[in-house]
C-alpha positions as CSV (number, residue, x, y, z in Angstrom):
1,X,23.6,113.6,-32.7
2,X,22.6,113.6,-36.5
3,X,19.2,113.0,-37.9
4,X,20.6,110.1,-39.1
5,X,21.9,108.8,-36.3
6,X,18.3,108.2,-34.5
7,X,17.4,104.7,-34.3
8,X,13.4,103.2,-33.3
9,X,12.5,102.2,-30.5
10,X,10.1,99.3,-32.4
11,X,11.2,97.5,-35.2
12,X,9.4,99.0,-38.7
13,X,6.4,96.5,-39.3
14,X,6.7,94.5,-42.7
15,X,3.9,95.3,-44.9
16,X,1.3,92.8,-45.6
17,X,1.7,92.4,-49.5
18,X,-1.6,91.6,-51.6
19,X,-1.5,88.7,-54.3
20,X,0.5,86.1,-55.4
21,X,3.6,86.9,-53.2
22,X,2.1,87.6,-50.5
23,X,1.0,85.0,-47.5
24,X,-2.5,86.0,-47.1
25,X,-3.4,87.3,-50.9
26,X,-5.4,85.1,-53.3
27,X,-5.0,81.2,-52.0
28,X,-3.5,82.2,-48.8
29,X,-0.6,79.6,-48.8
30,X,-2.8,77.2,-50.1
31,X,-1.8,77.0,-53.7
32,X,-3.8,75.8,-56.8
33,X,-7.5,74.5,-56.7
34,X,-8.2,70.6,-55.0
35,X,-8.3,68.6,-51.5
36,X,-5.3,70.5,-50.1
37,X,-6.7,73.5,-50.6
38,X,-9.5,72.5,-48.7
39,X,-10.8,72.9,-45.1
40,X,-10.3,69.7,-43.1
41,X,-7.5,68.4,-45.6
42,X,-6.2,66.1,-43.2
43,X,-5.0,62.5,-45.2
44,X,-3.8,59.3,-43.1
45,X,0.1,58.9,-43.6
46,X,1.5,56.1,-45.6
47,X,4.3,54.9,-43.3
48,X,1.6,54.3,-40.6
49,X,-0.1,52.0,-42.8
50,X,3.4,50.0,-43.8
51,X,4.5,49.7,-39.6
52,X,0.5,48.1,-39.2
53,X,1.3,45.3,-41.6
54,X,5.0,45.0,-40.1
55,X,5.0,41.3,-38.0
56,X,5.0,41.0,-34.6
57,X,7.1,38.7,-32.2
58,X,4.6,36.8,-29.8
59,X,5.1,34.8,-26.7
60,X,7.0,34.7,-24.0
61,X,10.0,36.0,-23.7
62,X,9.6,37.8,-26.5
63,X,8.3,41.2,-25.6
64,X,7.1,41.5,-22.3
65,X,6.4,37.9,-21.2
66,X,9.4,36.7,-19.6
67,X,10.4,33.8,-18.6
68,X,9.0,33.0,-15.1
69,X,12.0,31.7,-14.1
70,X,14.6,34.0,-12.5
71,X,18.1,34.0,-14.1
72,X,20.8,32.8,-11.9
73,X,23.2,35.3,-10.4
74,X,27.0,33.7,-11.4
75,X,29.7,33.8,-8.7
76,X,33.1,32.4,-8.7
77,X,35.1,30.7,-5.8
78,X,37.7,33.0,-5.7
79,X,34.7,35.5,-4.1
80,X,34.1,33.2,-1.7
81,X,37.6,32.5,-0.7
82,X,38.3,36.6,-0.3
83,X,35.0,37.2,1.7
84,X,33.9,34.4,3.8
85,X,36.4,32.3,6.1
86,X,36.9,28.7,7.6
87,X,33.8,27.0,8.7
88,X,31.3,29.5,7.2
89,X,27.9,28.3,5.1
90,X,27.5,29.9,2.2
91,X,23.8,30.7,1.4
92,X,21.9,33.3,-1.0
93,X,21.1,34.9,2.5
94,X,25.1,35.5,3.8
95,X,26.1,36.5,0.5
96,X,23.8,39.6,0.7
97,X,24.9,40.2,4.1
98,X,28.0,40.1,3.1
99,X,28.0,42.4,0.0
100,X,29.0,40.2,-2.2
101,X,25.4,39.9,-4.2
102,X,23.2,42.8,-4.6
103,X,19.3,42.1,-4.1
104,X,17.1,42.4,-7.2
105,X,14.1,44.7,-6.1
106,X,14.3,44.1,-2.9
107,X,14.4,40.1,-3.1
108,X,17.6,37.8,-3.4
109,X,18.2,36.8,-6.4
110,X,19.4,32.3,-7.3
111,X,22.9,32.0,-7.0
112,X,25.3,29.6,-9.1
113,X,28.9,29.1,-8.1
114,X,31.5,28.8,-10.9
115,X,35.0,27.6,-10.9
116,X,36.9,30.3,-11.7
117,X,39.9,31.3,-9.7
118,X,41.0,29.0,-6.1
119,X,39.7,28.1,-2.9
120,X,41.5,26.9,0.2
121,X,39.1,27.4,3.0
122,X,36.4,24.6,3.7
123,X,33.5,26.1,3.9
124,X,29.5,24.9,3.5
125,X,27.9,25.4,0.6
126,X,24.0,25.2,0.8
127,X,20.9,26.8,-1.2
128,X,23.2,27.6,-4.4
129,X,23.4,25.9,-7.4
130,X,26.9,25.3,-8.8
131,X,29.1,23.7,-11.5
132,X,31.4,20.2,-11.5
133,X,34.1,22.5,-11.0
134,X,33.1,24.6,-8.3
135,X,32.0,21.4,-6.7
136,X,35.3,19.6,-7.1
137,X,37.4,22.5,-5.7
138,X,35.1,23.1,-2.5
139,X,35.2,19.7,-1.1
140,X,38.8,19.5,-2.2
141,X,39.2,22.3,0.5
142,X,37.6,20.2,3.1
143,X,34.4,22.0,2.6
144,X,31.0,20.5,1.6
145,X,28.3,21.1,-1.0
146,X,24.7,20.5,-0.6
147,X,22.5,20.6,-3.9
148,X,19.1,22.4,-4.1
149,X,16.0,19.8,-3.9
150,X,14.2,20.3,-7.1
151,X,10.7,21.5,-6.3
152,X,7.9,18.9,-7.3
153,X,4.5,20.2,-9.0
154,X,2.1,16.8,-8.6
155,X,-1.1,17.9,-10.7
156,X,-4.8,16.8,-10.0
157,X,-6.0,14.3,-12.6
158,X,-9.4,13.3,-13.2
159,X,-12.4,15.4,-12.2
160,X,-12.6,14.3,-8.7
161,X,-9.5,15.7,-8.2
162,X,-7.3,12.3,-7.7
163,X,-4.2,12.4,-7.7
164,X,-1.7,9.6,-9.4
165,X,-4.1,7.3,-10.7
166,X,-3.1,4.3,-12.1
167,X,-2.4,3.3,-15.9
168,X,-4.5,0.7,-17.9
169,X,-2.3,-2.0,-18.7
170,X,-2.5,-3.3,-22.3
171,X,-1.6,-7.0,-23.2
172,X,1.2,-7.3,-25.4
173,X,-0.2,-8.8,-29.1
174,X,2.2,-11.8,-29.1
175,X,0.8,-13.4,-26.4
176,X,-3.2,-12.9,-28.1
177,X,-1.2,-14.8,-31.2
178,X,-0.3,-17.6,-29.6
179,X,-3.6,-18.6,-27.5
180,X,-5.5,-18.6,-31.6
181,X,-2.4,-20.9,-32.7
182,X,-3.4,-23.1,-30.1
183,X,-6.8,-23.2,-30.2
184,X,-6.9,-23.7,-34.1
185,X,-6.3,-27.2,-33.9
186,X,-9.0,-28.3,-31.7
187,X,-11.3,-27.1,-34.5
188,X,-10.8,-28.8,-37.7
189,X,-14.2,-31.0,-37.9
190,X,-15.8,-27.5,-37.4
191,X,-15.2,-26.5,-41.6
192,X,-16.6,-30.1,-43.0
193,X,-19.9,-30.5,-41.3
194,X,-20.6,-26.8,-42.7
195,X,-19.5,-27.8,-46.2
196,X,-22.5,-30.6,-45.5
197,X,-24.8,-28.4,-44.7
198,X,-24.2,-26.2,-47.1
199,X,-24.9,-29.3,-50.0
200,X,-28.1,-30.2,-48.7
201,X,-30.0,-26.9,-49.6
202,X,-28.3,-26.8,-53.2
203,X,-29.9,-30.3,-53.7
204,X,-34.0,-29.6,-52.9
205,X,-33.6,-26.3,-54.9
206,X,-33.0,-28.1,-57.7
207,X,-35.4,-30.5,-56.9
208,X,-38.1,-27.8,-56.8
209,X,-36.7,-26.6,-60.3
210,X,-37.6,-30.1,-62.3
211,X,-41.3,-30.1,-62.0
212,X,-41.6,-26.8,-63.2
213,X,-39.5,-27.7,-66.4
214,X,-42.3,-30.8,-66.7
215,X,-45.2,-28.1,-66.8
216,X,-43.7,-26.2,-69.5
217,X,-43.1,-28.6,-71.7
218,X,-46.9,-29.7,-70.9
């Protein structure tokens, strides 16, 4: 081995330099005078301030809120021809037993049945919404269809709480039109013994005018 040949053990520390080139001479990696060479120099970025003034979409279904409503889960008929057979009803229920809808965390999800592809058994259809095409092939088939009753919300009016209260009826205007066409002519002395009335006070004011004339003249 030559002297040259001995290697350390530690790598050779690099020495600290003083000044301008090094890191901890002078400003310390600060650079020239001001707020960022200052303790606590800490300023608020810009973008932050432009994604603040960015609009937001509100509502439901937007972000978070959506729609109460579940979405239906679409089948065709040419599933239910492969996996059920003759005489079977067709429900949410035996299509998850079946395996041919998978549950949604743990609940079954709405069905619709679509047209696509052929059916040839006859089969019940019950629980499921479906399409005029779907509809038409099934009970081609000899099956039969059976449409889900809409659910009916009937709301409290009124606060005692009654419920379908009924409606004001208005009379139409026509018939207020012609009961005053008829009664107008019943009433046609009314407008001359008021136009007499109406010339007897005209004629004692004047009356009380003259004599006071007379005394001026006096």
């Amino acid at each position: 081995m030559q002297f040259h040949q001995l290697k350390r053990v530690h790598k050779n520390k690099k020495r600290a330099t003083v000044g301008r080139g090094g890191k901890r001479g002078k400003t310390s990696g600060r650079g020239g005078k001001g707020q960022s060479a200052r303790a606590g120099n800490k300023r608020r970025p810009e973008w932050r301030d432009i994604i603040k003034r960015l609009p937001k979409l509100r509502g439901r279904g937007v972000n978070m809120n959506k729609p109460v409503e579940e979405a239906f889960k679409a089948i065709n008929v040419s599933l239910i021809e492969a996996v059920f057979s003759a005489g079977d009803i067709v429900t949410p229920t035996t299509l998850v037993e079946k395996g041919a809808v998978a549950t949604f965390s743990g609940n079954i999800p709405p069905i619709k049945i679509l047209g696509d592809g052929e059916i040839t058994k006859a089969v019940k259809v019950s629980g499921c919404a479906f399409s005029g095409s779907a509809k038409e092939k099934i009970e081609k088939a000899g099956g039969t269809v059976t449409p889900i009753t809409p659910k009916v919300i009937v709301k409290n009016t009124g606060a005692a709480g009654i419920v379908g209260t009924p409606k004001v009826v208005v009379e139409p205007k026509k018939a207020v039109k012609k009961e005053k066409k008829e009664k107008a002519p019943k009433t046609e002395k009314a407008p001359a013994e008021k136009s007499e009335k109406k010339a007897e006070p005209k004629k004692e004011v004047k009356e009380k005018k003259a004599p006071a004339k007379k005394a001026k003249a006096e």
